[in-house]
C-alpha positions as a LaTeX table, in Angstrom:
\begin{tabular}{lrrr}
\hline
Residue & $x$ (\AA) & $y$ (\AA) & $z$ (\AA) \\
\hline
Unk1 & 102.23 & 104.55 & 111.31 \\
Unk2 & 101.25 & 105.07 & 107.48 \\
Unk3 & 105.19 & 106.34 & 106.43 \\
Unk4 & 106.19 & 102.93 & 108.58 \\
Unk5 & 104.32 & 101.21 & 106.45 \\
Unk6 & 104.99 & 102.54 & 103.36 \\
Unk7 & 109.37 & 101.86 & 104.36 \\
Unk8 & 108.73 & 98.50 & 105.05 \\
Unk9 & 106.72 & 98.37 & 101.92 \\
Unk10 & 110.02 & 100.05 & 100.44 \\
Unk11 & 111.97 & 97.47 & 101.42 \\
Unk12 & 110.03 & 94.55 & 100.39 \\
Unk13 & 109.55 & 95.82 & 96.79 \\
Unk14 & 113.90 & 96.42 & 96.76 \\
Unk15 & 115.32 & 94.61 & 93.38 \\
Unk16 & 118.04 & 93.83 & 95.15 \\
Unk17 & 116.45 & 91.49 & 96.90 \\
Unk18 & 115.35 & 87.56 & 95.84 \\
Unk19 & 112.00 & 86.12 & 96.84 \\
Unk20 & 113.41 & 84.28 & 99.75 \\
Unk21 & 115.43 & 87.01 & 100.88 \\
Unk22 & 111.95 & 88.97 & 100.42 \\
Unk23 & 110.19 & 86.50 & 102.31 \\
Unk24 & 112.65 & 86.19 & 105.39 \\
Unk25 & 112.20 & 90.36 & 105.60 \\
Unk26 & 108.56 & 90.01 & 105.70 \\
Unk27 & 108.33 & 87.55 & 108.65 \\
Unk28 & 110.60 & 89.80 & 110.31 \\
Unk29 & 108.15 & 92.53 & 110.06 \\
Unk30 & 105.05 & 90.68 & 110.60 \\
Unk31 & 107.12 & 89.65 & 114.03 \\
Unk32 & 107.94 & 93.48 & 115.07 \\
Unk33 & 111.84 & 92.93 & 114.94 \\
Unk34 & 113.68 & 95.46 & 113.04 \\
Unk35 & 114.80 & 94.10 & 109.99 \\
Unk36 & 117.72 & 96.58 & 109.33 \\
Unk37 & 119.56 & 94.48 & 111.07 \\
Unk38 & 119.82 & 91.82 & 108.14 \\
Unk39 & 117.67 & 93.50 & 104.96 \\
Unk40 & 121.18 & 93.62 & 103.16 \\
Unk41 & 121.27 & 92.19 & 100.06 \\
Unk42 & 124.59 & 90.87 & 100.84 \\
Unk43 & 123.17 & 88.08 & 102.98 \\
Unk44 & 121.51 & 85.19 & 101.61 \\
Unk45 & 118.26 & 84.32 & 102.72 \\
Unk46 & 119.85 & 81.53 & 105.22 \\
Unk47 & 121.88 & 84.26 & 106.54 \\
Unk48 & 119.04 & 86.26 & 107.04 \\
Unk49 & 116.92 & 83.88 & 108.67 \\
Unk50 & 119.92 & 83.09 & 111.17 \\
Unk51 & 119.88 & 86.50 & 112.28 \\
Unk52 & 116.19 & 86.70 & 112.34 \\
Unk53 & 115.23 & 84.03 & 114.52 \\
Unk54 & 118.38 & 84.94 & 116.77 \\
Unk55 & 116.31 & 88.60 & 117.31 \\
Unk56 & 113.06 & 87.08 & 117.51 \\
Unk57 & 114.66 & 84.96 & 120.54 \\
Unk58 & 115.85 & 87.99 & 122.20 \\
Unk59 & 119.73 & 87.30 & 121.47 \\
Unk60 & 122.82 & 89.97 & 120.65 \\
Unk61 & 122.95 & 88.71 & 117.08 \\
Unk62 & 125.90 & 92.00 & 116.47 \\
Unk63 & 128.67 & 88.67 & 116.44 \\
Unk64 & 127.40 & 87.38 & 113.99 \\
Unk65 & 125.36 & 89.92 & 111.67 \\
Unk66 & 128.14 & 92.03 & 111.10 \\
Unk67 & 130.79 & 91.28 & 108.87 \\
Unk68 & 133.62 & 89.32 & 109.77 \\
Unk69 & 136.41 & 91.46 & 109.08 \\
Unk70 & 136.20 & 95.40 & 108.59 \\
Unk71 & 138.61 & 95.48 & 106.22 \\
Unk72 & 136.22 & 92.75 & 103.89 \\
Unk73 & 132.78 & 94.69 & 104.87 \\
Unk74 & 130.80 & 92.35 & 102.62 \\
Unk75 & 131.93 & 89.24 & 104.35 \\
Unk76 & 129.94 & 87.29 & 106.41 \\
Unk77 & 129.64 & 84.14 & 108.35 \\
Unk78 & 127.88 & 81.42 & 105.98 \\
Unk79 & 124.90 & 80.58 & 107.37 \\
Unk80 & 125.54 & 77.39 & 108.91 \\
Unk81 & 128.22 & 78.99 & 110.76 \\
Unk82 & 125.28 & 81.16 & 112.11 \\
Unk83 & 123.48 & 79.01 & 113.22 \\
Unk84 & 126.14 & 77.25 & 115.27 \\
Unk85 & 126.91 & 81.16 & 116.79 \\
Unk86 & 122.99 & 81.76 & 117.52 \\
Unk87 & 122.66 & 78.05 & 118.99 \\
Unk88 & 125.81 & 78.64 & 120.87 \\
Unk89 & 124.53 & 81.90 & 122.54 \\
Unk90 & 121.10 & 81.03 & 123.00 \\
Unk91 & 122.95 & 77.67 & 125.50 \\
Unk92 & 125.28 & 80.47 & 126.89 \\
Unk93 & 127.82 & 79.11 & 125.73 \\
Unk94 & 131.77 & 81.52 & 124.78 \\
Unk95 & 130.89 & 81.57 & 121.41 \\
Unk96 & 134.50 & 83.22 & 121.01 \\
Unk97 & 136.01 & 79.86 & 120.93 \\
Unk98 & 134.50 & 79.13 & 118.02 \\
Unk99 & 134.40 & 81.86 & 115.97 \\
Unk100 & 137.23 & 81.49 & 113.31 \\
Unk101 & 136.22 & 77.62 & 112.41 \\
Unk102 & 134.22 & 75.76 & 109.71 \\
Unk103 & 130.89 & 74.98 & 110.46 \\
Unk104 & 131.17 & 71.61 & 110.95 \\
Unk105 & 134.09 & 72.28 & 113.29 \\
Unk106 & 131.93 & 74.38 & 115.00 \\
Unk107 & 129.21 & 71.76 & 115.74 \\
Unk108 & 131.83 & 70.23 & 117.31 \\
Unk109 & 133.17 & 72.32 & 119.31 \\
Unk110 & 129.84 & 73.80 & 120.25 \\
Unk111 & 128.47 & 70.33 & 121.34 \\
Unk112 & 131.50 & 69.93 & 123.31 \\
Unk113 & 130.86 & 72.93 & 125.42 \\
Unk114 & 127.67 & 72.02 & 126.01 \\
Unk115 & 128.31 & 68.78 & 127.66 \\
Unk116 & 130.95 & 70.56 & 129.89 \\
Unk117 & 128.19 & 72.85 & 130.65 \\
Unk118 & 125.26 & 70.13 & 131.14 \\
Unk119 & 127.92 & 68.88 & 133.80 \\
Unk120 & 128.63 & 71.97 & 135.67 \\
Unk121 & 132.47 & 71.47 & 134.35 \\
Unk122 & 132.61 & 75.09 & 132.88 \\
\hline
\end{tabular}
């Protein structure tokens, strides 16, 4: 328990990392997720939050915590556009249909599937 403790004291105390990116690690530790999923200092802290409220809902945040290309490895979905993925999957929604667009696009798009869902239509 005490070398846990003292890692997720290692992260917190990371340069690399900006208060709010600090802050969004911490209430991912306080709420038992594992916060190795998104303490990259790559992400911004809306990034990070994205992914951590998609894991503290219980969702397969991998679509949208990864990067978006493998060839780009430090790219990654803005966080608007993660939020539109996580409220997507969290409705059940194909998220895949969506995946490549702007954020507001997405809204769209995601709100459409939602009312063909809501009417048993998909």
């Amino acid at each position: 328990m005490k070398e846990k403790i003292q890692k997720n004291i290692m992260i917190l105390r990371d340069h690399k990392y900006d208060d709010l990116q600090v802050r969004q690690i911490r209430i991912g530790l306080e709420a038992g997720i594992d916060v190795n999923i998104y303490a990259n200092h790559c992400l911004d802290w809306g990034q990070m939050q994205e992914i951590r409220i998609g894991l503290e809902t219980g969702l397969d945040v991998s679509i949208y915590a990864t990067a978006k290309n493998p060839e780009y490895p430090n790219i990654y979905y803005h966080a608007e556009q993660m939020k539109q993925i996580r409220l997507g999957l969290a409705a059940k929604l194909d998220v895949n249909s969506y995946l490549d667009m702007s954020s507001k696009k997405m809204v769209e798009i995601r709100t459409y599937l939602n009312y063909l869902s809501a009417n048993d239509e998909i």
